[in-house]
N, C-alpha and C positions, 0 to 999 in steps of 0.2 A: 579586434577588441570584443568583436558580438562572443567568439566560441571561449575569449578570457571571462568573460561575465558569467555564460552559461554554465564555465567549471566553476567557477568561486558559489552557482546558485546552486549546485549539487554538492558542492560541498556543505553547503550552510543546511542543506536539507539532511545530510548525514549525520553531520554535526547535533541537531535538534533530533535526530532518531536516536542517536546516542545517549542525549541531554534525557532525554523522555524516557529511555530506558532505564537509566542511572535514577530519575525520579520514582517510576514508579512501573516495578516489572511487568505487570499486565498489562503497559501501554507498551511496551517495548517491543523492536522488530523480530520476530519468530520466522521459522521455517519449517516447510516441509520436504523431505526428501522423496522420490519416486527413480529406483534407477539411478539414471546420470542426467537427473532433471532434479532441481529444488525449485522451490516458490517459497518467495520472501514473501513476507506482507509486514506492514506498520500500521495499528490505528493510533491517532489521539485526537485533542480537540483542536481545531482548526486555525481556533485563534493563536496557539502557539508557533503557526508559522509567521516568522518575519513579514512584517507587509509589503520589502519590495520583491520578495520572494511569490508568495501571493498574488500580486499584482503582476508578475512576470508569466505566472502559469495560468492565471486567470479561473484563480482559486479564491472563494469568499471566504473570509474569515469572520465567525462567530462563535459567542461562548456555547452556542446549543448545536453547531457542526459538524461533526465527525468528520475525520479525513481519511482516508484508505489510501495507502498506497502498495502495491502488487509488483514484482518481479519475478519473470522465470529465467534460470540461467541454467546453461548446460555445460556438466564435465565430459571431458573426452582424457581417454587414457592418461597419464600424466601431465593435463595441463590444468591453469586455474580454471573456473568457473567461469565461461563468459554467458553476458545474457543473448539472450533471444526472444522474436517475438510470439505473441502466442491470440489465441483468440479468448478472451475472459471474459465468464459472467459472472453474478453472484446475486445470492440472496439473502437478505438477514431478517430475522425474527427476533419480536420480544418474547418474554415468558408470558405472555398471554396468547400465544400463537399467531400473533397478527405480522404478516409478513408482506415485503416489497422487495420490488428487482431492485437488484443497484446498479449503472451502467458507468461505464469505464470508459476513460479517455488517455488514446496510448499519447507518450512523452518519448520520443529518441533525442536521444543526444548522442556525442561523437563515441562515446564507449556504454551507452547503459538506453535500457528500454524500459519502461516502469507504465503503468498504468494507476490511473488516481479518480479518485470519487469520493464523493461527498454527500453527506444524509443527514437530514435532523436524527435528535435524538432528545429522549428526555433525560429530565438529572438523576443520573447517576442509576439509571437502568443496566441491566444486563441482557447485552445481546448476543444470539446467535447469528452467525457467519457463516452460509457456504459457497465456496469459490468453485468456479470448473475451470482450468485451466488445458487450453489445448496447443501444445507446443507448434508453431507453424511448419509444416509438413510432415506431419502425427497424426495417427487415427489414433492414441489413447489421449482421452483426457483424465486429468488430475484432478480430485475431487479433494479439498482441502477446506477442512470443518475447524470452527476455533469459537469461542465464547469470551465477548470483554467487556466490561463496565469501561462506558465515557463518561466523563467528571465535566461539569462548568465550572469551570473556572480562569 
């Protein structure tokens, strides 16, 4: 029953990255490619995850929030994309230069590894995003830069 729950919680969390894409593109999940390495990432505001969702990853939901969430998955010769884990940092900045770490808390489940975090922000600012992404047992990290306006609401 625990790994039936855990797929219906990834689903609902796909499902809402989808939902938020379809709302409004600059919330929606993006990638970068590097090689036969990508890095997903999602932001929106946090209060759009479900609360037993939320309450299961032991994620706080508020309208001034932000949520991050991060995947690296790797291709190999003709197969799909699967993930893998990675070591991640990141930092974000307002347009006023004032910057903070953000620190990452990895998620495995039975097919998917994700990492998530969570930062105030104010309304309707634009922030810059940088990720370093280091595939586990890789000497290159991925250095992945992205700018996005969080909304309360």
């Amino acid at each position: 029953m625990r790994i039936y729950t855990r797929t219906m919680t990834i689903a609902v969390l796909a499902f809402f990255a989808v939902v938020s894409l379809q709302a409004n593109a600059d919330r929606g999940e993006k990638k970068q490619v590097f090689g036969n390495y990508e890095v997903h990432y999602i932001g929106l505001n946090s209060s759009f995850l479900p609360e037993d969702v939320a309450e299961a990853y032991d994620i706080p939901r508020s309208r001034s929030l932000a949520y991050l969430s991060v995947s690296v998955l790797k291709t190999d010769e003709g197969d799909l994309p699967r993930p893998v884990s990675a070591k991640l940092t990141g930092q974000i900045k307002n347009l006023i230069g004032q910057s903070r770490d953000i620190e990452f808390r990895e998620i495995k489940e039975t097919n998917a590894v994700y990492y998530v975090s969570t930062f105030r922000f104010d309304k309707s600012e634009i922030y810059r995003l940088t990720l370093q992404a280091t595939p586990e047992g890789q000497k290159r990290t991925f250095d992945v830069k992205f700018s996005q306006k969080f909304y309360q609401e």
